[in-house]
N, C-alpha and C positions, 0 to 999 in steps of 0.2 A: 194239787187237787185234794181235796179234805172229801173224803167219801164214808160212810156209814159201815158200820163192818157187819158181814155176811154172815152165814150160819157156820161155814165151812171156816172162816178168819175172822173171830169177833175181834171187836178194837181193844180187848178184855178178856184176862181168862177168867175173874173173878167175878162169878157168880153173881155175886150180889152187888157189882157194879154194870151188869149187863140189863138194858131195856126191858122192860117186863112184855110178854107177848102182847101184840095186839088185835083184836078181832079183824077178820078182814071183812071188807065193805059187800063184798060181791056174797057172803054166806048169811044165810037167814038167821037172825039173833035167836037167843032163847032155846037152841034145839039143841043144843052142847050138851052130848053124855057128861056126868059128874067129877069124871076122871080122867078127862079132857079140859077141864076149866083149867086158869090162870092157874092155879096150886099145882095143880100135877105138870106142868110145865116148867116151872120155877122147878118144882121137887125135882123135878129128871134134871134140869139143868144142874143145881147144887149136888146132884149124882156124879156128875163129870169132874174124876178129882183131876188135881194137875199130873199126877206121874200118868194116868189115862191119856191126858194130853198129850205128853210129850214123850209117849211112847213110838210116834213116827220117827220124831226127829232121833231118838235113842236107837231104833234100828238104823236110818241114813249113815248118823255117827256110826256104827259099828260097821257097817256095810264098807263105806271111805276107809275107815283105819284096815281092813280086811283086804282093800284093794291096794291102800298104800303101800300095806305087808308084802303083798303080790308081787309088786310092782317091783319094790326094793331086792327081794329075791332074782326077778328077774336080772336086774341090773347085775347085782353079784354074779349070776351066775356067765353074764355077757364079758365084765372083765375076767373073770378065770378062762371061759372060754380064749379072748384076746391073749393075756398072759401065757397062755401056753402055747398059742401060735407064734410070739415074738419069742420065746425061749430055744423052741424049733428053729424058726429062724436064726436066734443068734450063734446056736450052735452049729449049724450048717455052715455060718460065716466063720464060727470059729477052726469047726474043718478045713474050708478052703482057705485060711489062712496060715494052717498047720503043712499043708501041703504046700502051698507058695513056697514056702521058707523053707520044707524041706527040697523040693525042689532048688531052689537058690543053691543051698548049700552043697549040693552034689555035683552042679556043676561049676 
């Protein structure tokens, strides 16, 4: 589907490849304040630089890489937690294996 791009998603960030405004049919012609015409339109547009643009997308990235940091920590912190319960563990076993044996041997 080939759709027309929006205010909020032109098909274009470059200014002067963007459709010039056009009147709409339902507004009475000719009563346009001066600084509402086609120029000041254009002009606000060619205001909008690109790093303006793409200052959402620069927070979102920052935002993601902030949770992946998150995230990552967590992880660490789930094997140490793990680790130190199989260390517990192995040592426990290595007790009762210390015992076993000495038991054997005494009697």
């Amino acid at each position: 589907m080939n759709t027309a791009g929006t205010i909020d998603r032109p098909l274009t960030h470059d200014p002067k490849k963007q459709a010039p405004m056009k009147p709409s049919t339902s507004e009475p012609t000719g009563f346009a304040i001066s600084d509402f015409t086609m120029n000041g339109a254009t002009g606000s547009r060619q205001n909008r630089t690109r790093e303006m643009q793409l200052i959402p997308e620069a927070l979102a990235r920052a935002h993601m890489h902030e949770r992946l940091h998150e995230a990552e920590q967590e992880r660490r912190a789930m094997r140490l937690v793990t680790a130190r319960r199989m260390q517990r563990r192995a040592e426990r076993a290595s007790l009762r294996a210390r015992r076993a044996l000495a038991m054997a041997v005494m009697q």
